[in-house]
N, C-alpha and C positions, 0 to 999 in steps of 0.2 A: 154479719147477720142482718135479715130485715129486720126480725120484730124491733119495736122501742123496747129502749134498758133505760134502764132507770140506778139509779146511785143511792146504799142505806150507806150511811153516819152515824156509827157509835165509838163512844167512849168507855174504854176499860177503866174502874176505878177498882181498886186506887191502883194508881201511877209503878210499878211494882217493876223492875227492869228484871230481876231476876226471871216472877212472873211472867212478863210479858216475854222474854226469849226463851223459856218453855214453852209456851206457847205456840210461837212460829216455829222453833225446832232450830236445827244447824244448815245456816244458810237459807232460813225461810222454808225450808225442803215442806215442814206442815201446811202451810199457806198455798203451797204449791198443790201439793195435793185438792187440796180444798177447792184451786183453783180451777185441777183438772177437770175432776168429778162433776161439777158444777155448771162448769162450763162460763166461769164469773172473773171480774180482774182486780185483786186486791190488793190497797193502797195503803202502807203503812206510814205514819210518824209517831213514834213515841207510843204513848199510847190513844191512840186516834186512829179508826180503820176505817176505809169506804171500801164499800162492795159494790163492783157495776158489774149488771146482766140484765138479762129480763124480768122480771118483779117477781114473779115464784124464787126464782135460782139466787136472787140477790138478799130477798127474805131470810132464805135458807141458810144463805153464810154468813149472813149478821147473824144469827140464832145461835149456829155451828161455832162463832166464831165467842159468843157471850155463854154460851155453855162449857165448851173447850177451858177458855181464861175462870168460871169459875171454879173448874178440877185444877188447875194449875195451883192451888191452895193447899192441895193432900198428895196429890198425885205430879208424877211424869209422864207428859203427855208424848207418846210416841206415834209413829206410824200408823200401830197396830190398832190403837186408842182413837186414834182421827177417823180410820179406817170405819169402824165400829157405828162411832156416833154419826156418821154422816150417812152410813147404810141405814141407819136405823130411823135418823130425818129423812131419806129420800122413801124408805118404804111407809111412814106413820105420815107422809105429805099423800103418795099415792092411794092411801086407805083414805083419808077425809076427803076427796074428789070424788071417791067413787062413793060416799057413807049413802047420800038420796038412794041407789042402787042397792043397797046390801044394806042397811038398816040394822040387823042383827050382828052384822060380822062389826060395823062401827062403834056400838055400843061395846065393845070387849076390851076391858083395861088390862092392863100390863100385867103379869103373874108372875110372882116368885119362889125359890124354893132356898133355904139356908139350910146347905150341906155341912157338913161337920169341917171343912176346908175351905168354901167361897160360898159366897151369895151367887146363886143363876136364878137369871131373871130375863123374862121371851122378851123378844125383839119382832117388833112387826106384828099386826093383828095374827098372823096363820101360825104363828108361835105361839101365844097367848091362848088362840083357840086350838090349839094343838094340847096343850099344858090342862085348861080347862076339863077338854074330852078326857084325857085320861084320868082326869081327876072326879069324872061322874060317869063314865061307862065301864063296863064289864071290859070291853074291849076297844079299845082304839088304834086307827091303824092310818099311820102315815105314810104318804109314798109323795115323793118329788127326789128334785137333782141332791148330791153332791153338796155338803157346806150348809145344808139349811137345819141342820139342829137334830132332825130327825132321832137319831139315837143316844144325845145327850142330851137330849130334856128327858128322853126316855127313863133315863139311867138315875138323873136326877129325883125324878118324880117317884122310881121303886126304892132309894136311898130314904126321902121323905116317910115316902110310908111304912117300911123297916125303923127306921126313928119314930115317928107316932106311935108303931105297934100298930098298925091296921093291919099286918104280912107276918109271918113268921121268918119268911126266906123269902129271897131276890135267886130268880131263876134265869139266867142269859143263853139265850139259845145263840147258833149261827148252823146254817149249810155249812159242810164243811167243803165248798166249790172251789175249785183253780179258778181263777181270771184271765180265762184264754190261754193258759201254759199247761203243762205237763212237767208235774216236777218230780215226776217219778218218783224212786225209793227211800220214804224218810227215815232217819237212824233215829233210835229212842225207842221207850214206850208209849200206850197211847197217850199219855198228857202229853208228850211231848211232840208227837204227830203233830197233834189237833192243836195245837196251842198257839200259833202261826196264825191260824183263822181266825182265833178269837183276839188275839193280841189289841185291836181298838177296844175292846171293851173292859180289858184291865186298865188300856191307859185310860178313858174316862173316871173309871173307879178311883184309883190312882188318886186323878187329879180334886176328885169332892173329896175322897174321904182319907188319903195318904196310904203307901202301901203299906206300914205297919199294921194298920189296921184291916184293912181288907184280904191281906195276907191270913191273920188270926181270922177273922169272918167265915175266910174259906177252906182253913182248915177244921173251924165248925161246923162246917156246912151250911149256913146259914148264907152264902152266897156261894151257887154252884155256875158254874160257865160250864156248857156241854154242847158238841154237836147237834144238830137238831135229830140225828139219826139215833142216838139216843135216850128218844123220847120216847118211842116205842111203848105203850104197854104200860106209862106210869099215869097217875091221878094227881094231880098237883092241888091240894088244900091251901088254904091260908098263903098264896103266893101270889110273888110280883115277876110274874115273867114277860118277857122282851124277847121276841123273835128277830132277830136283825137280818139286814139284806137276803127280805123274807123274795124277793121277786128271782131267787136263785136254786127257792125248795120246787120240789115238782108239786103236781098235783094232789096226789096221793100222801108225799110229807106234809103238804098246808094242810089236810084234813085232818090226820091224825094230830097235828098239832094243836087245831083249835078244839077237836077232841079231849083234849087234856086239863082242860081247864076243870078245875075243883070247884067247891066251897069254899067262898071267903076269900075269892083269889080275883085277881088283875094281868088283862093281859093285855099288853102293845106289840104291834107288829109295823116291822118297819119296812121301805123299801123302795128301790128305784129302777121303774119297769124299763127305762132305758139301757140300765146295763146288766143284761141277763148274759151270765154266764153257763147255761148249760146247752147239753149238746144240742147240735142243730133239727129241729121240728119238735121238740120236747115242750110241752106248755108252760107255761111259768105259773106255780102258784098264787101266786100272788096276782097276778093277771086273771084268775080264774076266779079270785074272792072275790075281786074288786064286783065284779058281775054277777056272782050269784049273793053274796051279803049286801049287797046294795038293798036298800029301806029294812033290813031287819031292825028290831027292837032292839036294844042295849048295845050297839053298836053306833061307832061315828068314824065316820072316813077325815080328815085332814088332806088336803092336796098343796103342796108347794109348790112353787115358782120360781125361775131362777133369780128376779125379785129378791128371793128370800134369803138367799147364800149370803154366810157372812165370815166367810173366809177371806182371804187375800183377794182383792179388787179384780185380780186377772181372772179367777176362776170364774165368778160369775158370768164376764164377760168370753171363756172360753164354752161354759155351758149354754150359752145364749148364738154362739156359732154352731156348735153342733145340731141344736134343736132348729135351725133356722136351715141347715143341712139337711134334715131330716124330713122337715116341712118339704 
């Protein structure tokens, strides 16, 4: 590399070998990681580290690497864990670079929501301001790739307000769209049809609030999952409804869906206009709000970036080829 790199030095206290090989993992595999990502070369003794790269990237993995060792206290630090925190440093370094530029988006702290199962808390300012929106507009609507949160902070945020009692019922819509397949004739009744489609958004539920529960929720009704087809013809009061891979309704579904909104109620809608599944020349709804809800009142848009994927390290960078495809 041209640029100058430059070397940080720090010291892990206390001295903890246990600690410290949680930390680097089996065979260093954490440190590696770190290293990749990074683009940094790190030097271990005991508990003693240097990070050489260029001053941002070397910054970065002394931080990564003193925040890392002090979870090494409660927790085991894996992969998945590394993974996380370092997406999380490489997008909250990219937001204060640009903070002169976007002054409002900088100013946006961290949000969280305590589910009856985990703590979720956004990652990256467009989570945070994703989280916010929903938590002051009638309606919020987020659309990017793949991995950035889009439909479980969603899920999160109508759990919350079901717990406060701001909501009566949590509403989860989906299209019920093939993804390029034809799976022809499904065996069952309609729960059972449809239930394939909606299948991420029990695991979500699932995972805040345990399926005992949200089992019992939904045989009260108090949590309904239904095609967006549907919706037809209902008034949703005192509700938290979530539109997911809204970029897959037609035109005419996106209307009548934001049509439905009641009194006392909250809606999100989610989506990702790059992967429209429906038939070919058919508009995407969700392509057609983006455009005609633009500056209306009590509405807020959220836009992702593949940036903001905080799934397994490949995917972002597989969604950063296809867009780069696409360009």
């Amino acid at each position: 590399m041209n640029a100058v790199q430059i070397s940080r030095d720090i010291v892990l206290e206390p001295a903890d070998n246990n600690r410290l090989a949680n930390l680097c993992g089996q065979f260093d595999e954490n440190l590696r990681h770190i290293e990749r990502r990074l683009d940094v070369e790190i030097a271990s003794r005991g508990n003693r580290f240097r990070v050489t790269g260029q001053p941002g990237a070397a910054q970065m993995g002394s931080d990564v690497l003193q925040s890392l060792f002090r979870m090494t206290d409660s927790e085991r630090i894996d992969a998945e864990r590394v993974h996380m925190l370092l997406q999380e440093s490489v997008m909250n370094d990219g937001e204060s670079t640009s903070a002169s530029s976007d002054s409002d988006e900088a100013g946006i702290e961290d949000v969280s929501i305590q589910t009856p199962e985990k703590l979720i808390r956004s990652r990256g300012v467009n989570q945070a301001a994703y989280m916010k929106s929903i938590a002051e507009h009638d309606l919020a609507i987020g659309i990017g790739p793949a991995g950035t949160g889009k439909t479980y902070l969603a899920i999160a945020s109508a759990i919350d307000a079901l717990e406060s009692e701001s909501v009566r019922r949590i509403v989860l819509v989906r299209p019920a769209v093939e993804a390029g397949e034809r799976l022809g004739f499904l065996p069952g009744d309609m729960s059972q049809k449809v239930d394939p489609y909606l299948r991420p958004m029990y695991d979500a539920l699932y995972d805040m609030m345990g399926a005992e529960q949200v089992t019992k929720l939904i045989e009260k009704n108090i949590i309904e999952i239904a095609p967006l087809a549907f919706m037809r013809g209902r008034s949703l009061n005192e509700s938290f409804v979530i539109l997911d891979e809204a970029q897959n309704s037609s035109v005419e579904q996106m209307k009548m869906f934001l049509t439905r909104i009641g009194f006392g109620s909250s809606a999100v809608v989610t989506g990702d206009i790059t992967q429209i599944d429906l038939p070919n020349g058919q508009e995407s709804g969700l392509k057609n709000a983006m455009r005609i809800l633009e500056g209306v009142s009590g509405i807020a848009f959220t836009m992702f970036t593949p940036k903001d994927v905080v799934r397994h390290p490949l995917v972002q960078r597989i969604v950063e080829a296809y867009e780069s495809d696409d360009e």
